[in-house]
OpenMM code with the backbone's topology and positions (N, CA, C; nanometers):
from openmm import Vec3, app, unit

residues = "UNK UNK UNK UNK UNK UNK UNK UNK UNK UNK UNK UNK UNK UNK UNK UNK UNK UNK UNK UNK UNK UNK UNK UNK UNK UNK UNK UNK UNK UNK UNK UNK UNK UNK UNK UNK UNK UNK UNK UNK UNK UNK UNK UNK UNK UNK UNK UNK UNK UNK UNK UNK UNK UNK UNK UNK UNK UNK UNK UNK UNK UNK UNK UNK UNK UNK UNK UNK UNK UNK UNK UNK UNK UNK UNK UNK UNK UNK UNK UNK UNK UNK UNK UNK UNK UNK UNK UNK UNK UNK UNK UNK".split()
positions = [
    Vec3(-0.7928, -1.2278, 2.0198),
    Vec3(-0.8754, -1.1278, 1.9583),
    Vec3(-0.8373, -1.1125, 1.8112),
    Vec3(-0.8691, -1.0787, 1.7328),
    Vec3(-0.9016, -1.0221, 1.6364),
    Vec3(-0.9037, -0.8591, 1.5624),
    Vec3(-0.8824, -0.8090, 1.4773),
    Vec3(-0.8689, -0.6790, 1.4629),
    Vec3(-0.9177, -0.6893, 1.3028),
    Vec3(-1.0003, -0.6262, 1.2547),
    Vec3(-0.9705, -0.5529, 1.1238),
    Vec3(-0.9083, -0.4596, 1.0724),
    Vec3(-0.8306, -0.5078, 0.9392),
    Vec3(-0.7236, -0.3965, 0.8907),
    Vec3(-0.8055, -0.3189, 0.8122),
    Vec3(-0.8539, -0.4227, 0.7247),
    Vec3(-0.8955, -0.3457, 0.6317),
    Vec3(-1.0217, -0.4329, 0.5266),
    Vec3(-1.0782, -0.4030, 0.4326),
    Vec3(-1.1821, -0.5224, 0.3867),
    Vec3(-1.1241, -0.6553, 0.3512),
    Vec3(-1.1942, -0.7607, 0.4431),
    Vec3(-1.1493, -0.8734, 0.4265),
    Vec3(-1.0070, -0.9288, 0.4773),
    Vec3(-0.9456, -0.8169, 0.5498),
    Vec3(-0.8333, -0.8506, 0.6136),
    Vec3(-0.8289, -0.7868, 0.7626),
    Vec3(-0.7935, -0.9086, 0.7697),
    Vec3(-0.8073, -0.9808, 0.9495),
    Vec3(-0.6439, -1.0031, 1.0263),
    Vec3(-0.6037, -0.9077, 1.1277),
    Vec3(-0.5047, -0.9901, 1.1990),
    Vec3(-0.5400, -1.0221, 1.3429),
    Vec3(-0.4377, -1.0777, 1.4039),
    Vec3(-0.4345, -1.1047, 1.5441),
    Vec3(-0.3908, -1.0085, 1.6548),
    Vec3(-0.4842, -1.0257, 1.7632),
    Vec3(-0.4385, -0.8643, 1.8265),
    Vec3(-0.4810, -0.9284, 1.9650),
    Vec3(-0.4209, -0.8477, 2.0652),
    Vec3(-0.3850, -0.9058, 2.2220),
    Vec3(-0.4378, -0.7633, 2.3185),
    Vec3(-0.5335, -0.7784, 2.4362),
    Vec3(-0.4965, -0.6267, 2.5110),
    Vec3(-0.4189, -0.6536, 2.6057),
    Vec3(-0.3235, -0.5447, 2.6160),
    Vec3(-0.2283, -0.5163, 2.7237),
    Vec3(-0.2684, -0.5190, 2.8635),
    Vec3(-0.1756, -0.4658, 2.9372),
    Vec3(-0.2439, -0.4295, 3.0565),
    Vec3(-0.2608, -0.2798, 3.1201),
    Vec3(-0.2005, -0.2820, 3.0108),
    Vec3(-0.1933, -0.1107, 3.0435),
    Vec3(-0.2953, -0.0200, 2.9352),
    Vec3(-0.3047, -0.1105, 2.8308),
    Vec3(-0.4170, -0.0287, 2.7373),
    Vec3(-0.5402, -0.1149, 2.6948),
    Vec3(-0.6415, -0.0388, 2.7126),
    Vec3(-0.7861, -0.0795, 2.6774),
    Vec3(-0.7601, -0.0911, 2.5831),
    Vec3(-0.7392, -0.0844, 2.4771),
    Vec3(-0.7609, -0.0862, 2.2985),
    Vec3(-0.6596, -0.2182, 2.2467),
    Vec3(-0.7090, -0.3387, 2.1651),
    Vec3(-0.6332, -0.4089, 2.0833),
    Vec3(-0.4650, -0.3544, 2.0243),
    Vec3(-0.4204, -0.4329, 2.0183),
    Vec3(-0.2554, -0.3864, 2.0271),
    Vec3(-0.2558, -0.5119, 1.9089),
    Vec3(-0.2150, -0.5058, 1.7618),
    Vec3(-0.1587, -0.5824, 1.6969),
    Vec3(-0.0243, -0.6946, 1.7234),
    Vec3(-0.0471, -0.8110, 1.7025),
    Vec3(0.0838, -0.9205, 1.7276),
    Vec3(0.1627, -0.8764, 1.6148),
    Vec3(0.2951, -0.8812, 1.6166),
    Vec3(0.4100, -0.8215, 1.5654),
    Vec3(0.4140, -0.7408, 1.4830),
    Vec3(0.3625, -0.6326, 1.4585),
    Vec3(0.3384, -0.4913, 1.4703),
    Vec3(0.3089, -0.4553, 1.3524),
    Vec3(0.2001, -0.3278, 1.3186),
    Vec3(0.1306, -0.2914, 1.1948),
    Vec3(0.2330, -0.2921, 1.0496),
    Vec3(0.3597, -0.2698, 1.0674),
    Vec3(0.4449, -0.2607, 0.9579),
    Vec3(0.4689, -0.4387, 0.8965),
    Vec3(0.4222, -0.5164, 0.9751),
    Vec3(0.5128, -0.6677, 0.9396),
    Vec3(0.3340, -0.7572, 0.8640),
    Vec3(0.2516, -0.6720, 0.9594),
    Vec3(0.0829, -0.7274, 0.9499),
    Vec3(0.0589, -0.6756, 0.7718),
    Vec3(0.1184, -0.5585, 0.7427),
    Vec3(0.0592, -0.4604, 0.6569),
    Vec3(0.1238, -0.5710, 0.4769),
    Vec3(0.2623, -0.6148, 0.5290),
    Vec3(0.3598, -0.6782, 0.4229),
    Vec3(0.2771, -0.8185, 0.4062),
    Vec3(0.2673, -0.9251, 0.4987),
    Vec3(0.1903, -1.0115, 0.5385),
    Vec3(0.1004, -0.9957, 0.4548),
    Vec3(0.0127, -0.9038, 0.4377),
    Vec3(-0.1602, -0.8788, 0.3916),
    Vec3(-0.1461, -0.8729, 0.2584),
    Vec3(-0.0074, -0.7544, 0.2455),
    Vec3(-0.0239, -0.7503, 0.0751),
    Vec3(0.0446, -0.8695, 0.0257),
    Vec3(0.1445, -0.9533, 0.0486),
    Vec3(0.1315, -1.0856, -0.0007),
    Vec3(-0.0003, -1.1808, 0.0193),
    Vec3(-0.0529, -1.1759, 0.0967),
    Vec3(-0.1386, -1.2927, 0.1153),
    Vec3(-0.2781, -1.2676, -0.0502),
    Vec3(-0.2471, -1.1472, -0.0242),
    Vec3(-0.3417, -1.0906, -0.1306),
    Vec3(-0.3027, -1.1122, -0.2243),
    Vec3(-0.1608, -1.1600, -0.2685),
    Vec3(-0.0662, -1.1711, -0.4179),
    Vec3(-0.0874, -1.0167, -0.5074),
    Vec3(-0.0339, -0.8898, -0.4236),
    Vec3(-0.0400, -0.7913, -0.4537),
    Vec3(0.1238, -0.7891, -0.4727),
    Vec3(0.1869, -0.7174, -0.5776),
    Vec3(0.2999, -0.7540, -0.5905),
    Vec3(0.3680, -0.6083, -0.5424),
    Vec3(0.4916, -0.5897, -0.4649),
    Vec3(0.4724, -0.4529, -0.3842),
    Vec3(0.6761, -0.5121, -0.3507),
    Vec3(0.7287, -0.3573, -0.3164),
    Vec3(0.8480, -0.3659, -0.2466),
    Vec3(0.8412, -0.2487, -0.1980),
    Vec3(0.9980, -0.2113, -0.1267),
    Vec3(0.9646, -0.1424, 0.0005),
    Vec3(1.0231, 0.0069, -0.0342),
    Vec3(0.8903, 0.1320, 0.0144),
    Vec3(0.9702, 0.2469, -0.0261),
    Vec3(1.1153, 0.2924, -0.0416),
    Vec3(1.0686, 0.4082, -0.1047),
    Vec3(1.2473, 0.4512, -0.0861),
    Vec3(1.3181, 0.5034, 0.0207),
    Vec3(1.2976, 0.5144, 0.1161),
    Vec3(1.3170, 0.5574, 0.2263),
    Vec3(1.3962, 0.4380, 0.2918),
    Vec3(1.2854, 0.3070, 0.3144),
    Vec3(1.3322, 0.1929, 0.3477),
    Vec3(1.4347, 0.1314, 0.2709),
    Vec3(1.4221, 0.1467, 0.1221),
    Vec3(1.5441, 0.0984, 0.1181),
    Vec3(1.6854, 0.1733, 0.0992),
    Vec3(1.6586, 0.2836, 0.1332),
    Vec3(1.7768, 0.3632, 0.1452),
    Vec3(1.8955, 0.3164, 0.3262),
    Vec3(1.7628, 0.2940, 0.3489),
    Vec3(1.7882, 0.2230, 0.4654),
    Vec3(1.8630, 0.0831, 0.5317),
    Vec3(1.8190, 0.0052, 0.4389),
    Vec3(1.8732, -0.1282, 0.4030),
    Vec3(1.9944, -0.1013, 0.3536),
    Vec3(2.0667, -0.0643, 0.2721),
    Vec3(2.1378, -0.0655, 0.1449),
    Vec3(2.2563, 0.0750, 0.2786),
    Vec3(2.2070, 0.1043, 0.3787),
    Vec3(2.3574, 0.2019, 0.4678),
    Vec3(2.3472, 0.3265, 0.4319),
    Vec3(2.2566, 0.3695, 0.3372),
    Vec3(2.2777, 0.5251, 0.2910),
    Vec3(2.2192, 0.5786, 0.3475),
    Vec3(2.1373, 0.5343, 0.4281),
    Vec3(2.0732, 0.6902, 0.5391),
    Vec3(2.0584, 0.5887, 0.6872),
    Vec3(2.0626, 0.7151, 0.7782),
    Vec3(2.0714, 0.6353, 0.9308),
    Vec3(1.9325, 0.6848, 0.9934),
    Vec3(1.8130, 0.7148, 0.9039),
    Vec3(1.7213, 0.7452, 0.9637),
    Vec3(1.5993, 0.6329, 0.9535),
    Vec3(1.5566, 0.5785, 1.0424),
    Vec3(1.4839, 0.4574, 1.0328),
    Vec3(1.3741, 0.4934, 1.0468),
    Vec3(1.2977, 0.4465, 0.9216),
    Vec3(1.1559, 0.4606, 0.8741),
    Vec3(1.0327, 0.4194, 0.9433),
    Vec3(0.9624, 0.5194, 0.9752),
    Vec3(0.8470, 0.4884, 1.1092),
    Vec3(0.7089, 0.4663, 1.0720),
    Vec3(0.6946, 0.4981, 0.8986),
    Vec3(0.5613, 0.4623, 0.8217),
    Vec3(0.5360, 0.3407, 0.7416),
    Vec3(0.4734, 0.2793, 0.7108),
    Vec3(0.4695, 0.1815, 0.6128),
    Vec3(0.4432, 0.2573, 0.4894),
    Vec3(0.5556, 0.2403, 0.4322),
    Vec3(0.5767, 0.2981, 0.2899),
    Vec3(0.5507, 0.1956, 0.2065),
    Vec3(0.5320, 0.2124, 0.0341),
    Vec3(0.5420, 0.1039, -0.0411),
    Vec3(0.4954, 0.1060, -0.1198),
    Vec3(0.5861, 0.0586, -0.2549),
    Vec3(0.5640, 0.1052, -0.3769),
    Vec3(0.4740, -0.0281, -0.4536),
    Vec3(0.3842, -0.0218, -0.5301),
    Vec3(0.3327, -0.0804, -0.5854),
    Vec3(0.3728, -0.1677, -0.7166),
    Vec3(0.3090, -0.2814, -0.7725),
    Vec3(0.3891, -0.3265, -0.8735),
    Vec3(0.2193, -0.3749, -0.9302),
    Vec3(0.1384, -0.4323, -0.8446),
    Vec3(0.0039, -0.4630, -0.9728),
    Vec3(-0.1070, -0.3924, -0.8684),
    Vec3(-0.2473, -0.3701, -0.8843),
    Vec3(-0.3044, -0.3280, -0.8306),
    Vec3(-0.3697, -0.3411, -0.7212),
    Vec3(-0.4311, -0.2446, -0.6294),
    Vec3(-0.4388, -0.2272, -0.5392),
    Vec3(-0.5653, -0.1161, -0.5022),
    Vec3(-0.6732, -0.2034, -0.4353),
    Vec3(-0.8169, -0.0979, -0.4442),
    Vec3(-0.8509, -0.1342, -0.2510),
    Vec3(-0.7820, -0.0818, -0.1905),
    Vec3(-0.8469, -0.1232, -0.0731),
    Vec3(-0.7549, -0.0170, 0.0359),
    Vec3(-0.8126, -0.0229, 0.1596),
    Vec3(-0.7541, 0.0960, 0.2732),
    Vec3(-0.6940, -0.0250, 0.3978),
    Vec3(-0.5753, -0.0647, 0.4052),
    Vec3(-0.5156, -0.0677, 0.4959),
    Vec3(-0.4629, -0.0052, 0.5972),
    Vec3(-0.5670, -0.0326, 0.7249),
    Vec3(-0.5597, 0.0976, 0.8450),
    Vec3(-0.5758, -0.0150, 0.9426),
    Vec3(-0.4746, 0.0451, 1.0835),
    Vec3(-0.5714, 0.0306, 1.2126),
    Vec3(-0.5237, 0.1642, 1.3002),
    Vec3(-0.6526, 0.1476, 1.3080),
    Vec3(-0.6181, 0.3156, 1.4163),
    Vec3(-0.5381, 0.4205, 1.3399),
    Vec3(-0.4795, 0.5087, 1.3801),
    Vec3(-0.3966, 0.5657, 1.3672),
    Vec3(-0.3370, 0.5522, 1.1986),
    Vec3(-0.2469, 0.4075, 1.2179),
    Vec3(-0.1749, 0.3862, 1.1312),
    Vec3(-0.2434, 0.3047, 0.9975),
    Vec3(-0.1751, 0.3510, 0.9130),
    Vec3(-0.2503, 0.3458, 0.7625),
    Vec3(-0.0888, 0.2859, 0.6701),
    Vec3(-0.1401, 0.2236, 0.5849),
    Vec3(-0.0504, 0.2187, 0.4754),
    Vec3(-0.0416, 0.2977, 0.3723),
    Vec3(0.0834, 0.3365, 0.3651),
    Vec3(0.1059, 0.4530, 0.2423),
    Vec3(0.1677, 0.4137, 0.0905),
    Vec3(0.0511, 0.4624, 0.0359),
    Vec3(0.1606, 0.4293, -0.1003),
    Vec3(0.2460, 0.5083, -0.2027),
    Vec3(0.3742, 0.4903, -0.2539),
    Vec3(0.4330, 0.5690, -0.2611),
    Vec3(0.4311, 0.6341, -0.3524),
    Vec3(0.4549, 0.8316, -0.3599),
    Vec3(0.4231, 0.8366, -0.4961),
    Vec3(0.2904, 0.8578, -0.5731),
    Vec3(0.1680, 0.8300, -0.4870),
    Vec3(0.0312, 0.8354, -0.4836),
    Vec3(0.0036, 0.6760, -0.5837),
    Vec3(0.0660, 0.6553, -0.6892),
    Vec3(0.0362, 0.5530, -0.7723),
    Vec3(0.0160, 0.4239, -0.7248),
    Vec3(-0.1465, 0.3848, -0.7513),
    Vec3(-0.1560, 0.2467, -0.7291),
    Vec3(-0.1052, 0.1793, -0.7814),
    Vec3(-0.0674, 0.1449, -0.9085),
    Vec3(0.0116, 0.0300, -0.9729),
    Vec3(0.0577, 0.0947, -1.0967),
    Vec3(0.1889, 0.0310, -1.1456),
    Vec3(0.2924, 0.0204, -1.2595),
    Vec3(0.2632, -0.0557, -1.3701),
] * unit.nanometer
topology = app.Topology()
chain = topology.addChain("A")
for resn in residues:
    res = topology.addResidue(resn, chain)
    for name in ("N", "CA", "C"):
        topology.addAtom(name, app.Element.getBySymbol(name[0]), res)
């Protein structure tokens, strides 16, 4: 199957057996990084996340955060989950 994220972006998606609704292959946070490279959107990872990386906080980040570096005009969503950008600013 198939899923739309968002315009012009397409991932791969599987149903369970336990849920009627498309379920993304390796999960909206990895699909969301994926997309904005494929797009050559230039982007790294909130501050949260990398507070995370780097040992200074033990709270592991459950949104797709992410800070921008060139621009960015489009809504990355499925369901529920959306990509956030950080800071409100589309690009630097």
């Amino acid at each position: 199957m198939i899923a739309k994220i968002g315009f012009g972006v397409y991932a791969k998606a599987y149903k369970t057996k336990y849920l009627d609704i498309p379920v993304i292959k390796g999960g909206f946070n990895t699909i969301c990084k994926e997309a904005l490279n494929k797009l050559k959107i230039r982007w790294e990872p909130g501050t949260a996340e990398q507070a995370y990386n780097k040992g200074a906080s033990t709270q592991v980040p459950v949104q797709v955060v992410v800070k921008l570096k060139s621009r960015l005009r489009r809504k990355i969503a499925y369901g529920s989950q959306q990509l956030i950008i950080e800071q409100g600013i589309n690009a630097r």
